[in-house]
PQR file of N, CA, C, O and H, with PARSE charges and radii, in Angstrom:
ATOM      1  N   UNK A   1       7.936  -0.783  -0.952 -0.4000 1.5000
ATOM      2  CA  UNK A   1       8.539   0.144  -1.897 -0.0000 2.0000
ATOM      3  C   UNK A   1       7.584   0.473  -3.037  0.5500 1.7000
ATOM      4  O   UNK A   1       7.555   1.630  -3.457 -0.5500 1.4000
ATOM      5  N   UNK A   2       6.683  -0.606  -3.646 -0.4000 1.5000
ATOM      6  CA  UNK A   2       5.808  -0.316  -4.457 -0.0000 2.0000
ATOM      7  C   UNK A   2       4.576   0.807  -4.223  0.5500 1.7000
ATOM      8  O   UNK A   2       4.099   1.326  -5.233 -0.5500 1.4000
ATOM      9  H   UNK A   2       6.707  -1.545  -3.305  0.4000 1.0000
ATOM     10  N   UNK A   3       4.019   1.214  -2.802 -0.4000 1.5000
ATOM     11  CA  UNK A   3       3.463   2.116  -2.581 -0.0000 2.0000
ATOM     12  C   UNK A   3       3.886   3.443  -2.329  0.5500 1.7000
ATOM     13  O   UNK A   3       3.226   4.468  -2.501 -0.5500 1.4000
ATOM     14  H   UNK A   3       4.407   0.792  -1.982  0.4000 1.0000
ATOM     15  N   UNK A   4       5.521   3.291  -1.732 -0.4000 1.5000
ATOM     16  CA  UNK A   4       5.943   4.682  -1.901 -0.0000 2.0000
ATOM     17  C   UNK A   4       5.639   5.120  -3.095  0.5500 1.7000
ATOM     18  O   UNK A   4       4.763   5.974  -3.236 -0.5500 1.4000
ATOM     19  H   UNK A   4       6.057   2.459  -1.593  0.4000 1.0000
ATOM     20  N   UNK A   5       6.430   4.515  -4.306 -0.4000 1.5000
ATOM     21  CA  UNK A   5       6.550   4.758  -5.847 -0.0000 2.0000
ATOM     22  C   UNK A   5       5.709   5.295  -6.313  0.5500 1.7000
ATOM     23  O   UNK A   5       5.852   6.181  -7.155 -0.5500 1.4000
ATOM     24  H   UNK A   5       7.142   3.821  -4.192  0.4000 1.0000
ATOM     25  N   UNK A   6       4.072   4.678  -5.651 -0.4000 1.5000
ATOM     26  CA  UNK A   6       2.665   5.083  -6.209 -0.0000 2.0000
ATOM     27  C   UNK A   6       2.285   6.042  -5.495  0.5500 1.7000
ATOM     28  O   UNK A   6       1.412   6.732  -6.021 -0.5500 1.4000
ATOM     29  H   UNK A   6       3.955   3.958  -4.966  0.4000 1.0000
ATOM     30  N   UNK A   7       2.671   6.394  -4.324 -0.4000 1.5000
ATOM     31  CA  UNK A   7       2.419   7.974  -4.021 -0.0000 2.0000
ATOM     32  C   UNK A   7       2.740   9.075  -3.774  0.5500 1.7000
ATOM     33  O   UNK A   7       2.003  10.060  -3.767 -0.5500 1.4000
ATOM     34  H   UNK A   7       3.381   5.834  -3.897  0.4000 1.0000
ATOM     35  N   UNK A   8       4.504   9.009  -3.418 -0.4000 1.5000
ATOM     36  CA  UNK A   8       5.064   9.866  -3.371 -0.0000 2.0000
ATOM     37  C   UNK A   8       5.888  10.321  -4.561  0.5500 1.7000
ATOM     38  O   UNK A   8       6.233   9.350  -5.235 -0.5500 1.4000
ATOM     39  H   UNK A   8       5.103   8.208  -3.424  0.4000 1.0000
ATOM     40  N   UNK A   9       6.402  11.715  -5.134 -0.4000 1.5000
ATOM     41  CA  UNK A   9       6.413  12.890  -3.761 -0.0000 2.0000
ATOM     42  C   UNK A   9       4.955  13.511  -3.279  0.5500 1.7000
ATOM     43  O   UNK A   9       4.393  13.958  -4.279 -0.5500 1.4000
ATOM     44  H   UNK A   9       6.122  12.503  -4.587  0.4000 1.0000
ATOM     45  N   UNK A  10       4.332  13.651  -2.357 -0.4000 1.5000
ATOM     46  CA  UNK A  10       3.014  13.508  -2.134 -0.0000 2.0000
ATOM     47  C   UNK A  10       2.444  14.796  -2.944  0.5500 1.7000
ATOM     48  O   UNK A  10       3.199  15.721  -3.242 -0.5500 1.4000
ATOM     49  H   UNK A  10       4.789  13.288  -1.545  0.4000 1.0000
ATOM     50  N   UNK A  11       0.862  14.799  -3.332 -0.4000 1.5000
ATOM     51  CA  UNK A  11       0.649  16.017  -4.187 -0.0000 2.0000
ATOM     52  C   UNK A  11       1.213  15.852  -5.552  0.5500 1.7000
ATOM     53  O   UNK A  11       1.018  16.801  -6.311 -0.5500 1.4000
ATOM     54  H   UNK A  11       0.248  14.047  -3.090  0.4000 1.0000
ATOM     55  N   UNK A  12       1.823  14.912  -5.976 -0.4000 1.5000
ATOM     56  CA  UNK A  12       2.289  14.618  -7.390 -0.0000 2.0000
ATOM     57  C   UNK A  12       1.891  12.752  -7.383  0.5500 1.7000
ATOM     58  O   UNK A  12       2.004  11.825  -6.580 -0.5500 1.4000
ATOM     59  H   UNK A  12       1.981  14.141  -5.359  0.4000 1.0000
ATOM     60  N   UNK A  13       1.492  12.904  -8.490 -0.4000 1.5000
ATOM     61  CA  UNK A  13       1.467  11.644  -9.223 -0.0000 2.0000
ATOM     62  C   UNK A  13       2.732  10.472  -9.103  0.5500 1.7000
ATOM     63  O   UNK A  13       3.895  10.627  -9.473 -0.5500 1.4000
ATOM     64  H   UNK A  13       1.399  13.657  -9.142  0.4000 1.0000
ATOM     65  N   UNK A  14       2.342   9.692  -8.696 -0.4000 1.5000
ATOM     66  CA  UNK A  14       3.590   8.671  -8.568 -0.0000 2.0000
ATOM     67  C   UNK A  14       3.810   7.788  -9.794  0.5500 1.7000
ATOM     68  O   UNK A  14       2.868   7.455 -10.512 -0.5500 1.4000
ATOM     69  H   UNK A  14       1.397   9.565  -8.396  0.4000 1.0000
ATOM     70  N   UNK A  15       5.109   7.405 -10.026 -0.4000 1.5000
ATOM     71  CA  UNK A  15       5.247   6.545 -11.452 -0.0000 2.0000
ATOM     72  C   UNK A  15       4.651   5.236 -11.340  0.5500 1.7000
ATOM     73  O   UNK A  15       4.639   4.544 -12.359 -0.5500 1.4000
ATOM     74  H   UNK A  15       5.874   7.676  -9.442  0.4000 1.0000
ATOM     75  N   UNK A  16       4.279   4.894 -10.544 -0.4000 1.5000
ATOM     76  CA  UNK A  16       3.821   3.119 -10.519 -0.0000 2.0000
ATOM     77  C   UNK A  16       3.218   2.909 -10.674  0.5500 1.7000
ATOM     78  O   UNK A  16       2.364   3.735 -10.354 -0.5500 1.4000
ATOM     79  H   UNK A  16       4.288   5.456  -9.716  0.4000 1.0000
ATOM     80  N   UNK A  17       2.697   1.719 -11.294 -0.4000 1.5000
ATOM     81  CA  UNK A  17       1.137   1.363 -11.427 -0.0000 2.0000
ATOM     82  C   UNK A  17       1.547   0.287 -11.148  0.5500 1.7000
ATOM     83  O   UNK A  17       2.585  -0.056 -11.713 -0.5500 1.4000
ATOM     84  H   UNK A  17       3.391   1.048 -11.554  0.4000 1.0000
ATOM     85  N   UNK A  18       0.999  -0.525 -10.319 -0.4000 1.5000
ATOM     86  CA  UNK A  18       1.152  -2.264 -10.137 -0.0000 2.0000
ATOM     87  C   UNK A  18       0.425  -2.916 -11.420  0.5500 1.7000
ATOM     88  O   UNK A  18       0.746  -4.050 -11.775 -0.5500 1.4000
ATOM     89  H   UNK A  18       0.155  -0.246  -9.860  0.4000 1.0000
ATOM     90  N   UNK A  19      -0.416  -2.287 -12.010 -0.4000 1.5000
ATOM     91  CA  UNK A  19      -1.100  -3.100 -12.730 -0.0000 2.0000
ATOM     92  C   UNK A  19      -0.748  -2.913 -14.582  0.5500 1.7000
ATOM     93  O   UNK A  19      -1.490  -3.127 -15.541 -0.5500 1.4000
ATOM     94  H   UNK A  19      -0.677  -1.366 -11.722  0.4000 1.0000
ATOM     95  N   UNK A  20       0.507  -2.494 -14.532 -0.4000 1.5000
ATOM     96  CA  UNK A  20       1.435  -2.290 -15.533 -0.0000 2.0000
ATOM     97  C   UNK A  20       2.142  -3.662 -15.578  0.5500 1.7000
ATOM     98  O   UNK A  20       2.742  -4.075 -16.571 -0.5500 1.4000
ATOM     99  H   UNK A  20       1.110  -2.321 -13.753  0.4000 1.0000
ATOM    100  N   UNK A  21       2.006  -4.376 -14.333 -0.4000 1.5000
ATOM    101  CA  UNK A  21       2.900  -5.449 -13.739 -0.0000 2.0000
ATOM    102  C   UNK A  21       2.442  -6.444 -13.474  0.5500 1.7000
ATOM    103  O   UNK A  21       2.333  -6.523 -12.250 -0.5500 1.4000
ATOM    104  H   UNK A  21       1.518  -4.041 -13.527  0.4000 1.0000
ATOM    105  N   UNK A  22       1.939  -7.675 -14.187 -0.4000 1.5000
ATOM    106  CA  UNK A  22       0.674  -8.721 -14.158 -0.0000 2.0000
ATOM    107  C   UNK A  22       1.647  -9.003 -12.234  0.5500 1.7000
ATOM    108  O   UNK A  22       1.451  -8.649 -11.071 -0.5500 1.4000
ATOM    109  H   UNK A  22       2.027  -7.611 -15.181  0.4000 1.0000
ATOM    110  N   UNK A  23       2.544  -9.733 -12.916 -0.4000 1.5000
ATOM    111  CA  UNK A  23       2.925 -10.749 -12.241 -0.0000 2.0000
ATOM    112  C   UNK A  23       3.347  -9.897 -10.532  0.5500 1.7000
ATOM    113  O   UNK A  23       3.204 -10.514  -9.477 -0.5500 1.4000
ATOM    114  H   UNK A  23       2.704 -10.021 -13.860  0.4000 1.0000
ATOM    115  N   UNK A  24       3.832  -8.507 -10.583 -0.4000 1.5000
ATOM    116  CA  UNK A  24       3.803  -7.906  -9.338 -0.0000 2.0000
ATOM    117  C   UNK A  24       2.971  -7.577  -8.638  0.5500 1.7000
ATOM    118  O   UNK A  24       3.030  -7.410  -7.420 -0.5500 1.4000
ATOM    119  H   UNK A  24       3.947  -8.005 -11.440  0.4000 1.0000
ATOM    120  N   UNK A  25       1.754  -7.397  -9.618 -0.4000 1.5000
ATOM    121  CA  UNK A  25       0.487  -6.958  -9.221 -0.0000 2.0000
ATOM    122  C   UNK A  25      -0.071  -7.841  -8.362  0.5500 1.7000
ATOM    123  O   UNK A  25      -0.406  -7.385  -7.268 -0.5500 1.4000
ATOM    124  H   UNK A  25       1.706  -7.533 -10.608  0.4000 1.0000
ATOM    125  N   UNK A  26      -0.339  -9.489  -8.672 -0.4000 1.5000
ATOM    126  CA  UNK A  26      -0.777 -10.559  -8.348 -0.0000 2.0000
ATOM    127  C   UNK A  26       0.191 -10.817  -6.841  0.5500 1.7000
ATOM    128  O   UNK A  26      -0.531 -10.464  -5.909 -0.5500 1.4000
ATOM    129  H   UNK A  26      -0.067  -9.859  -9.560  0.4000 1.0000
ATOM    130  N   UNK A  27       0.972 -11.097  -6.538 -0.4000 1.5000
ATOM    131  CA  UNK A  27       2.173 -11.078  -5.641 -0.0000 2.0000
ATOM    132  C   UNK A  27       1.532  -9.390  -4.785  0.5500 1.7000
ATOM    133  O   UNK A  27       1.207  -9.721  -3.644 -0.5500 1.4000
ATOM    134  H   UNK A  27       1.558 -11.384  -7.295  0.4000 1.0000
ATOM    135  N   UNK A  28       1.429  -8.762  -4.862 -0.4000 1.5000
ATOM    136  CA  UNK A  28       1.204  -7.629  -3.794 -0.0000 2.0000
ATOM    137  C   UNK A  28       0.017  -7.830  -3.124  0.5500 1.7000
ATOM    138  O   UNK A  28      -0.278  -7.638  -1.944 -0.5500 1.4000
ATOM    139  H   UNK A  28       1.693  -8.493  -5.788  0.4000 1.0000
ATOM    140  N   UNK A  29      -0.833  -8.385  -4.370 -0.4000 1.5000
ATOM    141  CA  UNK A  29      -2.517  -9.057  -3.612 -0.0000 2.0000
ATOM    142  C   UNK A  29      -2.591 -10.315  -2.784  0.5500 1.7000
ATOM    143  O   UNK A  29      -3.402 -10.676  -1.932 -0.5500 1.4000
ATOM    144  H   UNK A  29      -0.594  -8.541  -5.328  0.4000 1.0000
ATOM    145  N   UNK A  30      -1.573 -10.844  -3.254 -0.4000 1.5000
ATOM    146  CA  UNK A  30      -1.395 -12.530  -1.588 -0.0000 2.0000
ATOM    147  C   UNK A  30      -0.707 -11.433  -0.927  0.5500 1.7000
ATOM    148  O   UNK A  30      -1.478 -10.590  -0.470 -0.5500 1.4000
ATOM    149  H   UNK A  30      -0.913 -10.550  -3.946  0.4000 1.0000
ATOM    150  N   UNK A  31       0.338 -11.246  -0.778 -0.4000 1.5000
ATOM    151  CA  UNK A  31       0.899 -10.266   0.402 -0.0000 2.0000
ATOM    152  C   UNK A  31      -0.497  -9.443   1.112  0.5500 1.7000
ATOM    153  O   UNK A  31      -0.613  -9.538   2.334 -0.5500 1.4000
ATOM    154  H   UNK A  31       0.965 -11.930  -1.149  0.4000 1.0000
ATOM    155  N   UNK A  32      -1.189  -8.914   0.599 -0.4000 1.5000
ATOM    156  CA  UNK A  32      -2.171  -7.905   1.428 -0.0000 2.0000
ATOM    157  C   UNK A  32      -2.679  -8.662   2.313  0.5500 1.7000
ATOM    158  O   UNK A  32      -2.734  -8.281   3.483 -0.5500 1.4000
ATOM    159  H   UNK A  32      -1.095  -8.837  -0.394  0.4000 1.0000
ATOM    160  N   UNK A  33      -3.279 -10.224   1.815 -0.4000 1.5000
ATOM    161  CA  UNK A  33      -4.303 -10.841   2.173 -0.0000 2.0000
ATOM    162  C   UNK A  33      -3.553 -11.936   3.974  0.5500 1.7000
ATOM    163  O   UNK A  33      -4.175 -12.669   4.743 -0.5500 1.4000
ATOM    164  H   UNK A  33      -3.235 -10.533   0.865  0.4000 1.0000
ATOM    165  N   UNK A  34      -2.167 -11.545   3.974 -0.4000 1.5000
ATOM    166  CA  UNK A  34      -1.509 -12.669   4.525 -0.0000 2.0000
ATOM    167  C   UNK A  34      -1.232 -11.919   6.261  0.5500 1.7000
ATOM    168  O   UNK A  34      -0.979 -10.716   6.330 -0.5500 1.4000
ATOM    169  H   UNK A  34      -1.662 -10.949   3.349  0.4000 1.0000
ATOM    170  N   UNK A  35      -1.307 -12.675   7.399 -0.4000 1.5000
ATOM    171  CA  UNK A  35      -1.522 -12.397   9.014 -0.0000 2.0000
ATOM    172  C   UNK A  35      -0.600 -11.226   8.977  0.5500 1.7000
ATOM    173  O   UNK A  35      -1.118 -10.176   9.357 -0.5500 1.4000
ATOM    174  H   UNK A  35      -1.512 -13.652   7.343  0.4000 1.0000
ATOM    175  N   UNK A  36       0.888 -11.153   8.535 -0.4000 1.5000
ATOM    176  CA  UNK A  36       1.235 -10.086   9.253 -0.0000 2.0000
ATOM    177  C   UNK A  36       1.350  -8.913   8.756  0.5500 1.7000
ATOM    178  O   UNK A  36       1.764  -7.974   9.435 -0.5500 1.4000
ATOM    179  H   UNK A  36       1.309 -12.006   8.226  0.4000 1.0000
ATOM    180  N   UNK A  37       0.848  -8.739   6.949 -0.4000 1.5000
ATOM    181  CA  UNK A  37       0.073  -7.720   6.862 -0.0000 2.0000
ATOM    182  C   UNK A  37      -0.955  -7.204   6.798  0.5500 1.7000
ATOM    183  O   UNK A  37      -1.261  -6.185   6.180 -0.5500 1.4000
ATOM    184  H   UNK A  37       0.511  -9.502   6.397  0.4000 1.0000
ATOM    185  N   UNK A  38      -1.661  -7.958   7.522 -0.4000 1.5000
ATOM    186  CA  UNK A  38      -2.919  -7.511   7.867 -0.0000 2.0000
ATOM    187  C   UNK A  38      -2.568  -6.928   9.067  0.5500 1.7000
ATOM    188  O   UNK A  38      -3.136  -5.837   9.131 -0.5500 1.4000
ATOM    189  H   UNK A  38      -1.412  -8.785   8.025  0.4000 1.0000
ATOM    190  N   UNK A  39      -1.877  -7.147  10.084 -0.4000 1.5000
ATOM    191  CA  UNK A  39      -1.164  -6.465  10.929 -0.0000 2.0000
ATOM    192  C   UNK A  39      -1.079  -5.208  10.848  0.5500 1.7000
ATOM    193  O   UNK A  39      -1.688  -4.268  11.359 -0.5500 1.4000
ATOM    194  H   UNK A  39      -1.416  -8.033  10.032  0.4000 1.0000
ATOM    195  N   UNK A  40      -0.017  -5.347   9.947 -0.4000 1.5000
ATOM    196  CA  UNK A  40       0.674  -3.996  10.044 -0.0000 2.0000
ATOM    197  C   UNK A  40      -0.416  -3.194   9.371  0.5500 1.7000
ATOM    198  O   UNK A  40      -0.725  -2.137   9.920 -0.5500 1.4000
ATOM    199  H   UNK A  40       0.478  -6.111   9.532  0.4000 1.0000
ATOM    200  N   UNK A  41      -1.120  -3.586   8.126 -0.4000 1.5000
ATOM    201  CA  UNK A  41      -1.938  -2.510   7.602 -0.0000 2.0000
ATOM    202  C   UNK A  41      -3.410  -1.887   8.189  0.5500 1.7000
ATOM    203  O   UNK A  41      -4.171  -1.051   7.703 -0.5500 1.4000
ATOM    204  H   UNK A  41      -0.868  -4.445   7.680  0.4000 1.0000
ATOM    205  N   UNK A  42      -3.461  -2.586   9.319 -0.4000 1.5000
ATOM    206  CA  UNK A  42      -4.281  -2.029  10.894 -0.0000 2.0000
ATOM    207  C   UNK A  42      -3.350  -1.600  11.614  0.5500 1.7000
ATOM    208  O   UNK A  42      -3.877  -0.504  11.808 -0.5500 1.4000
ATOM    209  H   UNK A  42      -2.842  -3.265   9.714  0.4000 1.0000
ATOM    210  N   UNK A  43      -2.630  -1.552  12.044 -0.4000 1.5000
ATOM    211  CA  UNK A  43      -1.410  -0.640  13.041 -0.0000 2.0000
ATOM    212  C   UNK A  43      -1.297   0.596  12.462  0.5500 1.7000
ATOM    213  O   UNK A  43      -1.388   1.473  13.322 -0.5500 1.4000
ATOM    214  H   UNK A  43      -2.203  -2.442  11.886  0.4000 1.0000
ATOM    215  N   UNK A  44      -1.100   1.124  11.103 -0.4000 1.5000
ATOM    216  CA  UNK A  44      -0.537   2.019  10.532 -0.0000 2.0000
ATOM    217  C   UNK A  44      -1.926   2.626   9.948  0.5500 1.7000
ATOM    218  O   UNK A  44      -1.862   3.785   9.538 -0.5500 1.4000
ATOM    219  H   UNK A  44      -1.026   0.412  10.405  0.4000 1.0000
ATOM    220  N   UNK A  45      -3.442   1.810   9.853 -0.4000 1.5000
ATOM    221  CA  UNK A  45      -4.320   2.838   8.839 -0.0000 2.0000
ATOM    222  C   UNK A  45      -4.078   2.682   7.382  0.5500 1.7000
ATOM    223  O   UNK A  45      -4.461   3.502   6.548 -0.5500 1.4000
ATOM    224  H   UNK A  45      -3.494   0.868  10.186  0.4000 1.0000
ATOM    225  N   UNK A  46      -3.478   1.684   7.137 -0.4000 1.5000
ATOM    226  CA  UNK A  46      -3.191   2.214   5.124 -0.0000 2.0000
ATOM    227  C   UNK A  46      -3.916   1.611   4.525  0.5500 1.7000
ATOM    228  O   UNK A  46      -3.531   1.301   3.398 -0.5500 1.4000
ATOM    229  H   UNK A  46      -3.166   1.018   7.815  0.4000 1.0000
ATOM    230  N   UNK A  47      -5.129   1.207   4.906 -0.4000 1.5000
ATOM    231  CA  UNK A  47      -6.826   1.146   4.116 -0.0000 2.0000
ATOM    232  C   UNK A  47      -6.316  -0.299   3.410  0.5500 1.7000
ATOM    233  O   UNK A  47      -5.276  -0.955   3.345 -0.5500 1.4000
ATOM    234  H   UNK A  47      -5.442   1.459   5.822  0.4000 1.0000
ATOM    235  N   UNK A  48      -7.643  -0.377   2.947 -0.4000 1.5000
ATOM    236  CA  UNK A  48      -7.973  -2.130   2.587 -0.0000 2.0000
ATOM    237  C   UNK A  48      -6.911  -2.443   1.416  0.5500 1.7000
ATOM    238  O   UNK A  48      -6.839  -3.670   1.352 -0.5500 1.4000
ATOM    239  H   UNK A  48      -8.488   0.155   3.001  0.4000 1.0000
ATOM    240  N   UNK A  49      -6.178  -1.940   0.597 -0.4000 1.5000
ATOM    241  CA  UNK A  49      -5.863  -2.170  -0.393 -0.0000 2.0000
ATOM    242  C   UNK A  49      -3.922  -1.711  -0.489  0.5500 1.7000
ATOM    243  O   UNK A  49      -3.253  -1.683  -1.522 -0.5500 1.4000
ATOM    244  H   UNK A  49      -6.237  -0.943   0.649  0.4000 1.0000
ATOM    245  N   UNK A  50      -3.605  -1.514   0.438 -0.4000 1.5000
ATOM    246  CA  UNK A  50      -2.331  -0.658   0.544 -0.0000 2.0000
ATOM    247  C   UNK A  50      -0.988  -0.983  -0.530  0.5500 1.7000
ATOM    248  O   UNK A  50      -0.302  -0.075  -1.000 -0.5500 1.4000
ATOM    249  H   UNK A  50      -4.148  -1.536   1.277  0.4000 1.0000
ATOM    250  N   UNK A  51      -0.796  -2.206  -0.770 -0.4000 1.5000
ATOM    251  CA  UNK A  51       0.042  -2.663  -1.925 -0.0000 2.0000
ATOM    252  C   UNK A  51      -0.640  -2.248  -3.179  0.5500 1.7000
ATOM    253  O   UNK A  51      -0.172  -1.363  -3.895 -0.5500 1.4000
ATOM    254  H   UNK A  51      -1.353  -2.943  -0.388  0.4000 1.0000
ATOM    255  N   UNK A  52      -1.617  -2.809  -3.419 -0.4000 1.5000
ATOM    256  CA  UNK A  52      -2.301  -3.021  -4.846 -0.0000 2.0000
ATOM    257  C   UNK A  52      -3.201  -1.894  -5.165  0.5500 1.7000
ATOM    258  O   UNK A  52      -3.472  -1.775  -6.360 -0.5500 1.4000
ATOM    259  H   UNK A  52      -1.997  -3.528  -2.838  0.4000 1.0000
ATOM    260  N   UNK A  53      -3.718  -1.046  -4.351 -0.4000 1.5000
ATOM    261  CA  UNK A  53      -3.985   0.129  -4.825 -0.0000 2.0000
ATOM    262  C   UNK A  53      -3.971   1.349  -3.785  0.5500 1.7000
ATOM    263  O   UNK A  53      -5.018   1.903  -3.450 -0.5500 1.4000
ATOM    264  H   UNK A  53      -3.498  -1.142  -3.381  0.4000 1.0000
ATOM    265  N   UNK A  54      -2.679   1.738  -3.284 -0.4000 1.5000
ATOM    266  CA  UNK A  54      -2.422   2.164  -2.168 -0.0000 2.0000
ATOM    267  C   UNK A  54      -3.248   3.684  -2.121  0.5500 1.7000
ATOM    268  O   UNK A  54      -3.694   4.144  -3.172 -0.5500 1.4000
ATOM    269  H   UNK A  54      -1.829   1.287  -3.557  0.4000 1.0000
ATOM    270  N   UNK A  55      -3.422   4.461  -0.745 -0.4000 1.5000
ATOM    271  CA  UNK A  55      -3.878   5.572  -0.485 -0.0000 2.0000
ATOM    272  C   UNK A  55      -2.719   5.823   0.210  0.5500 1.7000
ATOM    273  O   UNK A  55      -1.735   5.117   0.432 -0.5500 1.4000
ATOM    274  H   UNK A  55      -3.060   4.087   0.109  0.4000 1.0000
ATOM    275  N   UNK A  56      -3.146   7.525   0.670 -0.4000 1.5000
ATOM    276  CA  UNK A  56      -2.520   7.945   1.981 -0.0000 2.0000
ATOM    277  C   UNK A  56      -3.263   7.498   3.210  0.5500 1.7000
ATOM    278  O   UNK A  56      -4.467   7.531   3.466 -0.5500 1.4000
ATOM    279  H   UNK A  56      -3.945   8.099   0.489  0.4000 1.0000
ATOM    280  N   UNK A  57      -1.952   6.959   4.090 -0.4000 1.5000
ATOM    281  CA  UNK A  57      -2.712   6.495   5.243 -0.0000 2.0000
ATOM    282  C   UNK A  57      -3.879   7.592   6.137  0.5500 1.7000
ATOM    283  O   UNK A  57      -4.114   8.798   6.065 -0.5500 1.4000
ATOM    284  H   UNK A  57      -0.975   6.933   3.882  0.4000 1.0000
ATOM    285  N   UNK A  58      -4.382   6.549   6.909 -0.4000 1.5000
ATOM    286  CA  UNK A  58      -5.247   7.617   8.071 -0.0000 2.0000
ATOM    287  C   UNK A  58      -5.191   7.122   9.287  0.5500 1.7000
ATOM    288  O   UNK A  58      -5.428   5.942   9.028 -0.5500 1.4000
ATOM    289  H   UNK A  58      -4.191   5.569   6.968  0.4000 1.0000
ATOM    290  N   UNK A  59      -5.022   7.176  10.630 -0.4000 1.5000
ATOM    291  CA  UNK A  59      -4.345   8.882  10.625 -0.0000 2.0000
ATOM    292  C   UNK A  59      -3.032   9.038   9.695  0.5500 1.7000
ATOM    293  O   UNK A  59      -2.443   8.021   9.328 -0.5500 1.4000
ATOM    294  H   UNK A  59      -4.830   8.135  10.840  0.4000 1.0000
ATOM    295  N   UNK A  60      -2.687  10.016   9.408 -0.4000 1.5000
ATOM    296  CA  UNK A  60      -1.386  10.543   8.466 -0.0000 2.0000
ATOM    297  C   UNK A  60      -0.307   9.729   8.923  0.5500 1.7000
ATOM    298  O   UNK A  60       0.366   8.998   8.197 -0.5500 1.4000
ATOM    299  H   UNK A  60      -3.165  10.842   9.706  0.4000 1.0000
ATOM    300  N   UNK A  61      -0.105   9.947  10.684 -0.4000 1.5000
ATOM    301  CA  UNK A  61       0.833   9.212  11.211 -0.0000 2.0000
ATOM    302  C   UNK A  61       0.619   7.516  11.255  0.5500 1.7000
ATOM    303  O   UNK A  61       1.581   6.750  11.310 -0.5500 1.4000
ATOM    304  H   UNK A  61      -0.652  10.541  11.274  0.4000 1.0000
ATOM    305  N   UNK A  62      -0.336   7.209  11.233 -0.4000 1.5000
ATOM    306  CA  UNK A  62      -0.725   5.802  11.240 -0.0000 2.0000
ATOM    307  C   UNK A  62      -0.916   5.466  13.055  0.5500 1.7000
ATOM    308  O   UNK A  62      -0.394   6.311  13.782 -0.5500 1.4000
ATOM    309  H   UNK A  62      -1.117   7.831  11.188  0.4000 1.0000
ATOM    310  N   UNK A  63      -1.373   4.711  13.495 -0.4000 1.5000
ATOM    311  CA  UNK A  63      -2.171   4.485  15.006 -0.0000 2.0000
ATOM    312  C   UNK A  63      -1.165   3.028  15.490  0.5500 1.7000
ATOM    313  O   UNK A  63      -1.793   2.289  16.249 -0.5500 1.4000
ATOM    314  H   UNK A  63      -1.796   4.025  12.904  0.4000 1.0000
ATOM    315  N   UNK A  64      -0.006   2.634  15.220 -0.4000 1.5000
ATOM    316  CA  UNK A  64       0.509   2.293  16.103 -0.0000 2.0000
ATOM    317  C   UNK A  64       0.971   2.758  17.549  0.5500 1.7000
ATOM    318  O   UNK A  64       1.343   3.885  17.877 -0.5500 1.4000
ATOM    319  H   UNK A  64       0.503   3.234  14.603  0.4000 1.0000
ATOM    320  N   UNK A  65       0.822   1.244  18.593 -0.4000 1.5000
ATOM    321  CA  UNK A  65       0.643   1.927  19.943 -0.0000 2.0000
ATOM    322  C   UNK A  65       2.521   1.409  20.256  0.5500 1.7000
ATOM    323  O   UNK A  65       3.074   1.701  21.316 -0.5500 1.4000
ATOM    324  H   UNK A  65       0.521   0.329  18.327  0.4000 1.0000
TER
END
C-alpha cells in the first residue's frame, strides 16, 4: 500500500514519502531485503528498491509466468 500511495494516480505526484516515516521507512527496508519479496519483486519487475523508494514497474505489466 505504501508504494501505491507513492505513485499513484500515475503522472501525478503521490502523497507518501516513507522517509517522512523513520520507523516505516526502516520496516519497508527488512521487508525488501527478505526471500519472498525478493520473489515477488523479480516476478513483477518493480526494481531494486520497490517499498522504500518505489518506481513504475518494468515491464508495465510485470513478467510473471
Amino acid at each position: 500500500l505504501t508504494r501505491w500511495r507513492a505513485l499513484y494516480p500515475q503522472g501525478d505526484v503521490g502523497d507518501f514519502r516513507s522517509g517522512h516515516w523513520p520507523r516505516l521507512s526502516a520496516m519497508v527496508q527488512r521487508l525488501e531485503q527478505g526471500a519472498p519479496a525478493e520473489a515477488a519483486i523479480s516476478a513483477e519487475g518493480l526494481g531494486p528498491r520497490p517499498f522504500s523508494a518505489p518506481g513504475y514497474p518494468d515491464p508495465p505489466e510485470g513478467a510473471a509466468l
